[in-house]
VOPAGU-2260 file (C-alpha; in pm, 1 decimal, decimal comma):
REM VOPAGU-2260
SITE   aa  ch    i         X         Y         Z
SITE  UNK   A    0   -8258,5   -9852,1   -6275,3
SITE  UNK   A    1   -8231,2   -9474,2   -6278,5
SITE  UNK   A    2   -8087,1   -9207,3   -6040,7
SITE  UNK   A    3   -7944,2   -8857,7   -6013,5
SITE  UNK   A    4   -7625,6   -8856,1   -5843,4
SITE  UNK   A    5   -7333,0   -8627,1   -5794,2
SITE  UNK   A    6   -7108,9   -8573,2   -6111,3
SITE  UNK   A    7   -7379,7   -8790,3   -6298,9
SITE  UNK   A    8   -7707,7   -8732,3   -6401,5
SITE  UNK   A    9   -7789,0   -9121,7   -6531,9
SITE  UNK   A   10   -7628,4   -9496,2   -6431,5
SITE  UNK   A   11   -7366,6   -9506,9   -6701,4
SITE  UNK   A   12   -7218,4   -9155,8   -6591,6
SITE  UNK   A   13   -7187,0   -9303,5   -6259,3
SITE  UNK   A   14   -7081,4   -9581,2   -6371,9
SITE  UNK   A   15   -6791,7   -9436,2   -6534,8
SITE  UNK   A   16   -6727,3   -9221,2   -6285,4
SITE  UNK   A   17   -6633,2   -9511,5   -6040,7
SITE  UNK   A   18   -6464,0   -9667,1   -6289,4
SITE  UNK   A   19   -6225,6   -9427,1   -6320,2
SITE  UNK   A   20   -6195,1   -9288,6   -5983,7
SITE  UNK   A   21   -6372,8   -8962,2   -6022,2
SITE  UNK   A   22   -6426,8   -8759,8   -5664,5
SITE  UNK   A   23   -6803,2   -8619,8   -5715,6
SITE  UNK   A   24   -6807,8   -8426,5   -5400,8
SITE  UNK   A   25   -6785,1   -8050,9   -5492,9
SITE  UNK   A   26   -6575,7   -7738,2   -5329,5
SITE  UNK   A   27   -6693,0   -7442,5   -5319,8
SITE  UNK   A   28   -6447,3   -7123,4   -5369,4
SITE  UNK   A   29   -6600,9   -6802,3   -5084,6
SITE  UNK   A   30   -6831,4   -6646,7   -5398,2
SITE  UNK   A   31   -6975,2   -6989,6   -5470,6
SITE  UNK   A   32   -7131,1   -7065,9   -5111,2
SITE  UNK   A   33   -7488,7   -6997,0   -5062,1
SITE  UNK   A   34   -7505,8   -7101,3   -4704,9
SITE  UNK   A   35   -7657,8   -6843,4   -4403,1
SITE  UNK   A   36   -7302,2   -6882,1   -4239,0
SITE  UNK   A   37   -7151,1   -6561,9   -4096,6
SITE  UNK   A   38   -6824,2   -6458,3   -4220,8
SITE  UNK   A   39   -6639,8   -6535,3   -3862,8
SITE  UNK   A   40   -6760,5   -6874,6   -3883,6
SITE  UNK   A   41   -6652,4   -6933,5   -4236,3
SITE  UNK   A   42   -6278,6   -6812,6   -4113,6
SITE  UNK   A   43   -6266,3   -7093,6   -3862,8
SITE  UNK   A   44   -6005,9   -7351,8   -3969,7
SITE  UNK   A   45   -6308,1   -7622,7   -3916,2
SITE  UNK   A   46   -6504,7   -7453,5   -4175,7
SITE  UNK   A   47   -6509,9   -7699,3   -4439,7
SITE  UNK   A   48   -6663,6   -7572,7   -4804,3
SITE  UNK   A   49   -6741,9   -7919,0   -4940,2
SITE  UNK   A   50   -7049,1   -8099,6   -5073,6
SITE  UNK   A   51   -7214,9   -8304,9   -5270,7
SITE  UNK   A   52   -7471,7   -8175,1   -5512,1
SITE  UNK   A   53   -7699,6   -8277,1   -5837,4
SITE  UNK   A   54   -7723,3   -8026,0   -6101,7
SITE  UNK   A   55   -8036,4   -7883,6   -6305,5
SITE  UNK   A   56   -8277,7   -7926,8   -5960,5
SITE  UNK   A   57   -8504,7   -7620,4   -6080,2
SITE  UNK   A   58   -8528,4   -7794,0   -6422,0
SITE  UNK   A   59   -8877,4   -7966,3   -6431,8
SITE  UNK   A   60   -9061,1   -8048,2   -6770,7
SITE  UNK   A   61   -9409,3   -7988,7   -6602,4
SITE  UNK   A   62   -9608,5   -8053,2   -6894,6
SITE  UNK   A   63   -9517,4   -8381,3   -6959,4
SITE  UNK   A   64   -9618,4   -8507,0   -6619,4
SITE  UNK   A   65   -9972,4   -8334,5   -6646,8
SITE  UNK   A   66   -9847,1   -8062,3   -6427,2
SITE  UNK   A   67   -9975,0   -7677,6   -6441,5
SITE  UNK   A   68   -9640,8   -7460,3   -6398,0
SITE  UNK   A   69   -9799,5   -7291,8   -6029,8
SITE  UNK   A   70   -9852,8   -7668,8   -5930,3
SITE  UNK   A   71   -9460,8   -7711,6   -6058,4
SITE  UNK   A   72   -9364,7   -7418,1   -5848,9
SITE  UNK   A   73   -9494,5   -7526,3   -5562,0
SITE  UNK   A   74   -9387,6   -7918,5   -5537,5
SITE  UNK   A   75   -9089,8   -7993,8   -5409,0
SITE  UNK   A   76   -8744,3   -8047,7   -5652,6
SITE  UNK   A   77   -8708,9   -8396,7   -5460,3
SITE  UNK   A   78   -9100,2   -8495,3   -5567,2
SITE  UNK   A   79   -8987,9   -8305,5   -5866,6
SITE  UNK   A   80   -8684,8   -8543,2   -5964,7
SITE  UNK   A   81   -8777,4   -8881,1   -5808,2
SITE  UNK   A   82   -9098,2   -8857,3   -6066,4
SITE  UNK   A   83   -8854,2   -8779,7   -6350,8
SITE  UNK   A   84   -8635,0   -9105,8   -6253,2
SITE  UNK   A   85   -8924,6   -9344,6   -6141,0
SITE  UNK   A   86   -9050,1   -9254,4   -6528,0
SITE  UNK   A   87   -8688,1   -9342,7   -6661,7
SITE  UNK   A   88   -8637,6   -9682,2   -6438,1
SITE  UNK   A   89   -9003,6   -9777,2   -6600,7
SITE  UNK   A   90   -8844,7   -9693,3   -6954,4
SITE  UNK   A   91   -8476,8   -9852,8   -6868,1
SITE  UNK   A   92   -8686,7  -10156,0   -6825,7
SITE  UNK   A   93   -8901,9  -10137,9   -7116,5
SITE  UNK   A   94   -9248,8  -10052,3   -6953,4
SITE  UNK   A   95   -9487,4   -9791,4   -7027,4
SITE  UNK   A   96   -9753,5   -9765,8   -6739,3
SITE  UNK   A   97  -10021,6   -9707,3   -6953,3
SITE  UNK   A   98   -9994,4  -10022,5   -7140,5
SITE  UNK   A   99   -9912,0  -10279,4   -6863,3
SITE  UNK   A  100  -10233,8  -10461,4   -6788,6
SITE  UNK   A  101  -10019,7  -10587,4   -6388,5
SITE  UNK   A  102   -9991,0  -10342,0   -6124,3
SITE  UNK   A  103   -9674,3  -10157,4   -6029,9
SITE  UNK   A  104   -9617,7  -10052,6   -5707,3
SITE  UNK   A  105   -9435,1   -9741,9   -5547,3
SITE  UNK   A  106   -9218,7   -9782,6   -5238,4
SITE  UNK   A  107   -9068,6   -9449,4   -5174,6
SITE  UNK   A  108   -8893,0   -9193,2   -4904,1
SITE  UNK   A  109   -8730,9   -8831,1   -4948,0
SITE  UNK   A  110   -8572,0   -8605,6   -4732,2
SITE  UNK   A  111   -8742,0   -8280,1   -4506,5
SITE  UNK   A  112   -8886,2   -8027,3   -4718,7
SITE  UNK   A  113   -8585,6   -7781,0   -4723,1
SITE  UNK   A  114   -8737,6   -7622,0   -5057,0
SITE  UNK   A  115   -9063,4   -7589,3   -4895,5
SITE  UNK   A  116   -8888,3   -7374,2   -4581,7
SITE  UNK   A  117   -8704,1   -7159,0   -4783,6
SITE  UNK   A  118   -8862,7   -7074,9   -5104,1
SITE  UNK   A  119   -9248,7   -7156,8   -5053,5
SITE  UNK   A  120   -9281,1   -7019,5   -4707,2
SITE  UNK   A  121   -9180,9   -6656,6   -4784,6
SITE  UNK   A  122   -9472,5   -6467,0   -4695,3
SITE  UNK   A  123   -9579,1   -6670,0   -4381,5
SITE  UNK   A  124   -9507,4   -6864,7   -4112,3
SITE  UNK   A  125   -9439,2   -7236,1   -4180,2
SITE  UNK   A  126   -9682,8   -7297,1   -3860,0
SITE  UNK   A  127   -9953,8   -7133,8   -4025,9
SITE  UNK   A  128   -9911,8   -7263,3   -4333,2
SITE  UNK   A  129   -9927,1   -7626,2   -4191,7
SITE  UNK   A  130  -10234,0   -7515,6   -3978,1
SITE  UNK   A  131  -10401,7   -7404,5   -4308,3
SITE  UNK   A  132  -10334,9   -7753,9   -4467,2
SITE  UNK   A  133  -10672,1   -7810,7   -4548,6
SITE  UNK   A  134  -10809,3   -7459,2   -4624,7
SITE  UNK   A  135  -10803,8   -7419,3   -5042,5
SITE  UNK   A  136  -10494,8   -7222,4   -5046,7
SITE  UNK   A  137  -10326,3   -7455,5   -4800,1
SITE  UNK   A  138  -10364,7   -7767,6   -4928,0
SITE  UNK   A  139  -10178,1   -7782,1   -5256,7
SITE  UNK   A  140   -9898,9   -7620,3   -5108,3
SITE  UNK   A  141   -9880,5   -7889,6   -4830,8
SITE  UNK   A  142   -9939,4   -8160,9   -5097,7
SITE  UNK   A  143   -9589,1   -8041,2   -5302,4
SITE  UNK   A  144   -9427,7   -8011,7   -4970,3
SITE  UNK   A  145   -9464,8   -8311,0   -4759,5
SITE  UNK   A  146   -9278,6   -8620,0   -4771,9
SITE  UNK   A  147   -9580,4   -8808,9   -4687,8
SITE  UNK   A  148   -9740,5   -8794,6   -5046,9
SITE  UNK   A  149   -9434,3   -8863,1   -5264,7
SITE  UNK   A  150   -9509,7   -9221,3   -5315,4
SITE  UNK   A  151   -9902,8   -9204,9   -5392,7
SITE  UNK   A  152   -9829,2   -8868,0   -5677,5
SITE  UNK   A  153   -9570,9   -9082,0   -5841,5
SITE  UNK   A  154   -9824,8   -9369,5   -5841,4
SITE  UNK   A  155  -10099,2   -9111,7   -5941,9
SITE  UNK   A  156   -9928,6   -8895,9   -6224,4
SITE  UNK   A  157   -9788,8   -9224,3   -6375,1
SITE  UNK   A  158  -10124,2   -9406,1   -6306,7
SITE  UNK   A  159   -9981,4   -9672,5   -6116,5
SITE  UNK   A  160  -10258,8   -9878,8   -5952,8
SITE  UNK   A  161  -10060,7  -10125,9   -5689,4
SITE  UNK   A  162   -9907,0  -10031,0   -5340,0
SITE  UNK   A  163   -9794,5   -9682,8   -5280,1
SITE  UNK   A  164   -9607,1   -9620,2   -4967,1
SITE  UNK   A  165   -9412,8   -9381,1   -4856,9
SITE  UNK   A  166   -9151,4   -9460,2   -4573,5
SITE  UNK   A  167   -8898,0   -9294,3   -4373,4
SITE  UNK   A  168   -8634,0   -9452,1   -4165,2
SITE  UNK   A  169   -8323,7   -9185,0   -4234,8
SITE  UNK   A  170   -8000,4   -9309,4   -4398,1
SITE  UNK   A  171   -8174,9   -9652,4   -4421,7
SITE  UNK   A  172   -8497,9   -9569,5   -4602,6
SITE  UNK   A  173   -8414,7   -9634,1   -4938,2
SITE  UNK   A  174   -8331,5  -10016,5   -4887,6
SITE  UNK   A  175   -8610,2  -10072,2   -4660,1
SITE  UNK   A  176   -8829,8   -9966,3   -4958,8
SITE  UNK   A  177   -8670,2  -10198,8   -5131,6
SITE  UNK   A  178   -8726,8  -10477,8   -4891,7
SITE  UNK   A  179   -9067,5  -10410,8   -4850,6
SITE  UNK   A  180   -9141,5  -10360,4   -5230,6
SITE  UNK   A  181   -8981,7  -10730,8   -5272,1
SITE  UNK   A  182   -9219,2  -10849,1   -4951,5
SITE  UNK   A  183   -9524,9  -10677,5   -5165,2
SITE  UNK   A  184   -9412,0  -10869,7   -5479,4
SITE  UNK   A  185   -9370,1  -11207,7   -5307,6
SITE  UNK   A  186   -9741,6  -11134,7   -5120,3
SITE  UNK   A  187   -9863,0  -11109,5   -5511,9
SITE  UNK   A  188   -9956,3  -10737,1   -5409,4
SITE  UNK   A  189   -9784,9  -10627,7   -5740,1
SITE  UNK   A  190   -9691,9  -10710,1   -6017,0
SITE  UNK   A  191   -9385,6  -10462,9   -6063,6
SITE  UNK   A  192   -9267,3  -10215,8   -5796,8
SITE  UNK   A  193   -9068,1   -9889,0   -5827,1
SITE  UNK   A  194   -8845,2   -9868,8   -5502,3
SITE  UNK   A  195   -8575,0   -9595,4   -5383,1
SITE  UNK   A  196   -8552,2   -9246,5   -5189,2
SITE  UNK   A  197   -8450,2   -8925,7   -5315,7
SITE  UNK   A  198   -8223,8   -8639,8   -5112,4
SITE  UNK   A  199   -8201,5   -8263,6   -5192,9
SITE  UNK   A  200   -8144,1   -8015,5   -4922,5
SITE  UNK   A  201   -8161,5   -7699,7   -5015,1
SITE  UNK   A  202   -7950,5   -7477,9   -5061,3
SITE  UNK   A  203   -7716,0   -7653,6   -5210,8
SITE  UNK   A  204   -7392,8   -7510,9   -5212,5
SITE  UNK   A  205   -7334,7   -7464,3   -4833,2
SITE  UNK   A  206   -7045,2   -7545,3   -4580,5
SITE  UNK   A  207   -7057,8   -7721,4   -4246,8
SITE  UNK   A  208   -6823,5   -7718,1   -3964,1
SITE  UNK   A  209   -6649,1   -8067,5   -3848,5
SITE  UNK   A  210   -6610,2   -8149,5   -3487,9
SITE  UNK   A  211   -6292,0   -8396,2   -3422,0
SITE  UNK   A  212   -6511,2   -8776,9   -3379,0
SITE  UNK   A  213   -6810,6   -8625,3   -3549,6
SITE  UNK   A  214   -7024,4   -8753,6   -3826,3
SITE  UNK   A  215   -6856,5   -8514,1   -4135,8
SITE  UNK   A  216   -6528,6   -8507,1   -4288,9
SITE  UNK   A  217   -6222,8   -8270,6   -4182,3
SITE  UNK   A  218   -6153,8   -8222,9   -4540,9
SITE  UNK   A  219   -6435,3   -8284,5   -4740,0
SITE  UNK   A  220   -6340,2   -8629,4   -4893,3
SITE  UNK   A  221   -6467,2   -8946,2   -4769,9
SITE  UNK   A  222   -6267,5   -9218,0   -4690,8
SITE  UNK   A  223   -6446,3   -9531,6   -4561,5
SITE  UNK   A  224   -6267,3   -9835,7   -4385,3
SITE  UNK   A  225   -5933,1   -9606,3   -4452,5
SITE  UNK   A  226   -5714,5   -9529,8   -4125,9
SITE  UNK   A  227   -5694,1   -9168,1   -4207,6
SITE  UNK   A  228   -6103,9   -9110,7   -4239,8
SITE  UNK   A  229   -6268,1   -8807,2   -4042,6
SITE  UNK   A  230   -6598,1   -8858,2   -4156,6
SITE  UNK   A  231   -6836,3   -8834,7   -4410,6
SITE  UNK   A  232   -6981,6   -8590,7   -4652,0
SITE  UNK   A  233   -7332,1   -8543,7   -4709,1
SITE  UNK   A  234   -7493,5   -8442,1   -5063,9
SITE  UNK   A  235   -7800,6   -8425,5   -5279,8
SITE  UNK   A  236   -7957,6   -8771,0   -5518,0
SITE  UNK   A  237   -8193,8   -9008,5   -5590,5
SITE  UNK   A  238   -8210,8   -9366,3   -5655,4
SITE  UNK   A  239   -8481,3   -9605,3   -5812,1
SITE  UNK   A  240   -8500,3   -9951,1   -5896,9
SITE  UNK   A  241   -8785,2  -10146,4   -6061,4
SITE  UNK   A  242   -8868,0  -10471,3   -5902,2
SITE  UNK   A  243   -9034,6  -10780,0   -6025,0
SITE  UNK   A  244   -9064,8  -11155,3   -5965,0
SITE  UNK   A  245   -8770,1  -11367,0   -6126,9
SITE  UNK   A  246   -8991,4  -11628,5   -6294,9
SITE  UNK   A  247   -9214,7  -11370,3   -6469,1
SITE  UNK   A  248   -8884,7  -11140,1   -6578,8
SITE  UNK   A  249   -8758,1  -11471,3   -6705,8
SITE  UNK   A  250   -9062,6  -11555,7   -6850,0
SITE  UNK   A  251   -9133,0  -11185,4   -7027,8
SITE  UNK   A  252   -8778,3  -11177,2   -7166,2
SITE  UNK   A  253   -8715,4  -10888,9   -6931,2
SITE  UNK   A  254   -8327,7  -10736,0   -6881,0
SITE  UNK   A  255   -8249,5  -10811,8   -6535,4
SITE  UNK   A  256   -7950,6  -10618,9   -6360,8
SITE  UNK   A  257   -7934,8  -10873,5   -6088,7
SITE  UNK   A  258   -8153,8  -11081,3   -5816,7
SITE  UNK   A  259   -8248,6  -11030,7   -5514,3
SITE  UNK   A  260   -8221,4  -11313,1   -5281,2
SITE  UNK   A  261   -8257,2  -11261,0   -4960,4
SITE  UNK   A  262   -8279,7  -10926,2   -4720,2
SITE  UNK   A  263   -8283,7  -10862,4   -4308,4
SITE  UNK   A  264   -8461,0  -10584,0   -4180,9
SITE  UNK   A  265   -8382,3  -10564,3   -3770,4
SITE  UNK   A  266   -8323,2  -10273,6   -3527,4
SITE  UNK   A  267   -8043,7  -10260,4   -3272,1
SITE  UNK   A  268   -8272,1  -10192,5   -2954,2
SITE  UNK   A  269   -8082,2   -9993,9   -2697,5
SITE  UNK   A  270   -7769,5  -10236,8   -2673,8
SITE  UNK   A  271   -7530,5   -9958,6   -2812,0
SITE  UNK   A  272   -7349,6   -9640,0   -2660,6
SITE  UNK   A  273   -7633,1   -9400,8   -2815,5
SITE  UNK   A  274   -7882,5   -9342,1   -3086,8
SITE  UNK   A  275   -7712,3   -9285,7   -3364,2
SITE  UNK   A  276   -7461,9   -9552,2   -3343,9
SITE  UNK   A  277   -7469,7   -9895,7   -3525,5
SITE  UNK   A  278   -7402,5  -10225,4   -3279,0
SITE  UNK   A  279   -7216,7  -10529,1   -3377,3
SITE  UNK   A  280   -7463,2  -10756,0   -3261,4
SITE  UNK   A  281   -7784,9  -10580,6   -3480,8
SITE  UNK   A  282   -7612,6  -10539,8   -3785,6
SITE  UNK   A  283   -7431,9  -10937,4   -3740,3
SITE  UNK   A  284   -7853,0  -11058,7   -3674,3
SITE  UNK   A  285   -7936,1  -10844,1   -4011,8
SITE  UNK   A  286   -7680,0  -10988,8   -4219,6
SITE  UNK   A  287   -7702,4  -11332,4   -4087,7
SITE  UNK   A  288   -8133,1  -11306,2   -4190,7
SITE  UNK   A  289   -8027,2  -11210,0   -4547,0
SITE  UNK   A  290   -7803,9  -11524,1   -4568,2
SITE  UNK   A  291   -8014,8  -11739,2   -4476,6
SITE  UNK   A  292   -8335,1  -11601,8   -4690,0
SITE  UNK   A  293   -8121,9  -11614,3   -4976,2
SITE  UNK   A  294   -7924,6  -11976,2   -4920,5
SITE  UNK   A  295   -7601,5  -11844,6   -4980,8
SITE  UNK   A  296   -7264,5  -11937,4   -4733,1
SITE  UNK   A  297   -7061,5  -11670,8   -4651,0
SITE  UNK   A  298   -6753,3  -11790,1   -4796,2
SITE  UNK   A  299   -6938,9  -11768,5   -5184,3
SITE  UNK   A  300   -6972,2  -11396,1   -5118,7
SITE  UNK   A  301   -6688,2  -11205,6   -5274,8
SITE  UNK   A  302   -6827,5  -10834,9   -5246,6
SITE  UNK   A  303   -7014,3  -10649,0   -5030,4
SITE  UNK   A  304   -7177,8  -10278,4   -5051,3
SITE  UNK   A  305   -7100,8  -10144,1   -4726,8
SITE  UNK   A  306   -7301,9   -9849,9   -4553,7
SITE  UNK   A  307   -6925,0   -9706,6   -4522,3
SITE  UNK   A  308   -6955,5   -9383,3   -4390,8
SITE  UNK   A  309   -6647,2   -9327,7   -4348,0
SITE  UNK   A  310   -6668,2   -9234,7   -3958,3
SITE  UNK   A  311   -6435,3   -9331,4   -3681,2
SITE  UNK   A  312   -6731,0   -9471,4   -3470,7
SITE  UNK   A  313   -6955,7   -9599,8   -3737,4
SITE  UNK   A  314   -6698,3   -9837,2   -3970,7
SITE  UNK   A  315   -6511,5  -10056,7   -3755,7
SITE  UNK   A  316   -6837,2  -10165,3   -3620,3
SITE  UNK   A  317   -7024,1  -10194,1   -3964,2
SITE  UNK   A  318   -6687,8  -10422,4   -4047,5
SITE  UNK   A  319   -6714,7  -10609,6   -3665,4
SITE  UNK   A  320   -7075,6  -10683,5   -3751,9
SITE  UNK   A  321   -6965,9  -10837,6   -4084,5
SITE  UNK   A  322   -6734,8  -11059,1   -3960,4
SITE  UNK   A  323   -6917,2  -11194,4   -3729,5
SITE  UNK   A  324   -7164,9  -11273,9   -3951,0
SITE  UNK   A  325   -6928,2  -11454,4   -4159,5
SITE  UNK   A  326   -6769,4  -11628,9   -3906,9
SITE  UNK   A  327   -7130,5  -11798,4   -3830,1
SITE  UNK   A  328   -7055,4  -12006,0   -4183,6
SITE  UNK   A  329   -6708,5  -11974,6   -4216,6
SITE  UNK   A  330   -6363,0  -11956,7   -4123,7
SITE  UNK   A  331   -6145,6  -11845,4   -4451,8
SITE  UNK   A  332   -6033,5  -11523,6   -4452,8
SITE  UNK   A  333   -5920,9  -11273,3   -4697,3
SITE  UNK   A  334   -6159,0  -11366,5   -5011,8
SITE  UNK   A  335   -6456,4  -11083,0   -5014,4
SITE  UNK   A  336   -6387,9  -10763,5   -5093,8
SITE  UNK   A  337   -6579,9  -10405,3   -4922,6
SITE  UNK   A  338   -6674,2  -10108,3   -5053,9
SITE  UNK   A  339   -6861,9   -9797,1   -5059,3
SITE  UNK   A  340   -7044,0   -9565,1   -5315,7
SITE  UNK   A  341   -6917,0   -9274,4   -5079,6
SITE  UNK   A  342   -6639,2   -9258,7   -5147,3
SITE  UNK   A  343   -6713,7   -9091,1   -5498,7
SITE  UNK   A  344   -7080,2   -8996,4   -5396,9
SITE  UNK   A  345   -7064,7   -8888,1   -5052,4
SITE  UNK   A  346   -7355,9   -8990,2   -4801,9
SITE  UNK   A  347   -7692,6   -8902,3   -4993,9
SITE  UNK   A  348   -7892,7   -8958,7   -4691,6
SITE  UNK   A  349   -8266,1   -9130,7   -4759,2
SITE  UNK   A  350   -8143,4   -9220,5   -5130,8
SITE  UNK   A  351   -7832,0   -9356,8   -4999,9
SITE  UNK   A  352   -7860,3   -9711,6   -4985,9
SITE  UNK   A  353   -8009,4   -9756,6   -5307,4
SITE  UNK   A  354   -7753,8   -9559,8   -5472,2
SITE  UNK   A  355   -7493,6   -9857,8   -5311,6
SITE  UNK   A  356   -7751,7  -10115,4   -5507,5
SITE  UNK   A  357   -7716,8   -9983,2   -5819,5
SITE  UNK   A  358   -7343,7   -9909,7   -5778,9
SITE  UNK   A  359   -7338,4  -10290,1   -5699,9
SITE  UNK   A  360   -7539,1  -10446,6   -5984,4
SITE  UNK   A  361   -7436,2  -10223,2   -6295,9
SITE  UNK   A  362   -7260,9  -10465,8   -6508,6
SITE  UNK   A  363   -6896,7  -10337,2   -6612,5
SITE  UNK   A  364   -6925,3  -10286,1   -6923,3
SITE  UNK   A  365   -7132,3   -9944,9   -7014,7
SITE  UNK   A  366   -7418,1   -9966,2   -7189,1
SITE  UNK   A  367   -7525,4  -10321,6   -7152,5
SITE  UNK   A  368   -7712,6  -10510,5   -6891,6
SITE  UNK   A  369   -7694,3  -10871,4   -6748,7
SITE  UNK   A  370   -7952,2  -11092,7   -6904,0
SITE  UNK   A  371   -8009,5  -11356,8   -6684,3
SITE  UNK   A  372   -8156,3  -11730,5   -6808,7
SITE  UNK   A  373   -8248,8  -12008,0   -6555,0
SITE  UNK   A  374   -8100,3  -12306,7   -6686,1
SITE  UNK   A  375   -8226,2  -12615,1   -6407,6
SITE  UNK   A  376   -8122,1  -12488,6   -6126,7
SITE  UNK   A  377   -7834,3  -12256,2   -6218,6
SITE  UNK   A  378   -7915,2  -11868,2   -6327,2
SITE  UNK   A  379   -7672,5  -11824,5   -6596,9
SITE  UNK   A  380   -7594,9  -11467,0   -6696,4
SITE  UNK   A  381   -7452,9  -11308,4   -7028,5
SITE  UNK   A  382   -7402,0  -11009,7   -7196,4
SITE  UNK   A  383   -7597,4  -10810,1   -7436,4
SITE  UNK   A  384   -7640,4  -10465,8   -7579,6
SITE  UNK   A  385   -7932,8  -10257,6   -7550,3
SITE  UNK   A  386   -8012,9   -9948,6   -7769,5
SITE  UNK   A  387   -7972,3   -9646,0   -7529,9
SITE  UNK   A  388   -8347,4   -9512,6   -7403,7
SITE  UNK   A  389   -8482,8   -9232,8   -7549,2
């Protein structure tokens, strides 16, 4: 595993960030803001200066990814630092690409361009520049830009020779790479698979006003499944897992974090009051799929990563759906406990939902890793230390 998240530039700082309650999100004093806002709209009592940022997004060690500094320049920070933490997943799990004789996939989405639009596109229009993708001064710039080629460079400046995909599906994109990076491993497509998303809209340090039953906080902090949340608040990371089959992590003494063992992947169709909202019904069918895939009752689950938002519309029915899931193989009550990575993280958009994963399958205590054995038919976990990567 590997990321870049608020407040934490590797797993363990996050991890100790949630473990001792640390609020990531950021607030900015009037001199700190970098946003276009004009001063009569940063006076409005609505005005909230609150976000969620990564540090050290113009740092980029260029040369060790085969990259000439004006190619560096002109590729985006979110290309930039998903390459930086697919390399460190493959190292947190003991691989280097260029001696695995398997393939490893890449299963990858990132956020618009925001970098492109405001510091590549200076001198000309972003119409033209598009329109001039595939003149000779065009075309690098559109290939550092576009979220279309983020999985296929990873997979080409790590010389990755299985799947490369890159997907986008918004605040869900992340997990569905996931989901279809396990579907590639199961179709013996890979061997290995990177999966995850990666979020940075730029410029960072920038307000936003909230509207009372919107999507964004009142205050800047995030409350999810709490009476007195107002909404979310959206920031800047990036999350990547790497994936393999059980048998052959077993069977390669590999460190395993945790298994996957089932997934749904479903959309909600137009039985909802509008676009943007979640239905009861779609996310109950979802859940229910992953249940069954994996084998597992309801009543043996006793956590669950929630999307957890933290909005007025979008939590009650995320925790509607759930129970009625549940209630499909059970009838206890009170025994599984929720959460969400947002509340310390804030929403990070496309990385979002892997960012939940990892939250959910780092072991508790810092600097070790579950090492799972199959004993019959039991997966037996224990503990052991690993020296920290270099």
């Amino acid at each position: 595993m590997s990321g870049r998240f608020p407040g934490a530039r590797t797993v363990d700082q996050l991890w100790s960030n949630l473990t001792t309650g640390v609020d990531s999100i950021t607030r900015f004093g009037e001199a700190d803001l970098e946003d276009s806002f004009p001063p009569e709209t940063r006076a409005q009592p609505n005005f909230v200066r609150a976000r969620a940022i990564i540090d050290d997004v113009d740092q980029f060690d260029a040369g060790f990814f085969g990259m000439y500094p004006r190619e560096a320049q002109l590729t985006d920070p979110q290309h930039r630092v998903f390459l930086e933490c697919a390399w460190e997943a493959l190292e947190d799990g003991g691989y280097d690409p260029a001696a695995c004789s398997g393939s490893i996939g890449v299963f990858a989405g990132c956020s618009v361009p925001t970098y492109f639009l405001n510091n590549v596109c200076t001198e000309r229009s972003v119409i033209d520049d598009f329109t001039n993708q595939y003149q000779v001064g065009g075309y690098p710039t559109l290939v550092g830009a576009a979220q279309d080629f983020l999985a296929t460079k990873t997979s080409y400046k790590l010389d990755l020779r299985g799947p490369s995909i890159t997907s986008l599906s918004a605040c869900s994109t992340s997990l569905l790479c996931v989901t279809q990076a396990c579907q590639s491993l199961l179709l013996y497509q890979a061997d290995m698979a990177l999966a995850g998303g990666v979020s940075i809209s730029l410029p960072q340090k920038r307000g936003y006003l909230h509207q009372d039953g919107g999507m964004v906080s009142a205050d800047g902090t995030c409350r999810p499944f709490d009476a007195e949340a107002t909404g979310t608040v959206f920031g800047s990371g990036a999350a990547v897992v790497l994936l393999k089959r059980l048998d052959d992590a077993v069977r390669d003494g590999d460190s395993i974090y945790a298994v996957i063992r089932g997934f749904g992947v479903n959309n909600d169709g137009a039985t909802k009051v509008g676009y943007t909202a979640p239905s009861v019904d779609g996310q109950a069918a979802c859940i229910m799929a992953a249940h069954a895939m994996a084998g597992v009752d309801a009543n043996t689950i006793g956590y669950v990563e929630c999307h957890g938002t933290a909005t007025p519309l979008g939590d009650p029915i995320e925790l509607a759906g759930l129970e009625k899931a549940f209630r499909a193989s059970t009838g206890d009550r009170q025994f599984c406990a929720l959460g969400s990575v947002k509340a310390n993280i804030g929403h990070l958009d496309v990385a979002a939902g892997t960012a939940g994963l990892i939250k959910t399958c780092r072991p508790s205590n810092t600097g070790a890793c579950r090492r799972w054995r199959i004993s019959g038919r039991r997966i037996r976990a224990s503990t052991s230390r690993r020296a920290p990567s270099s």
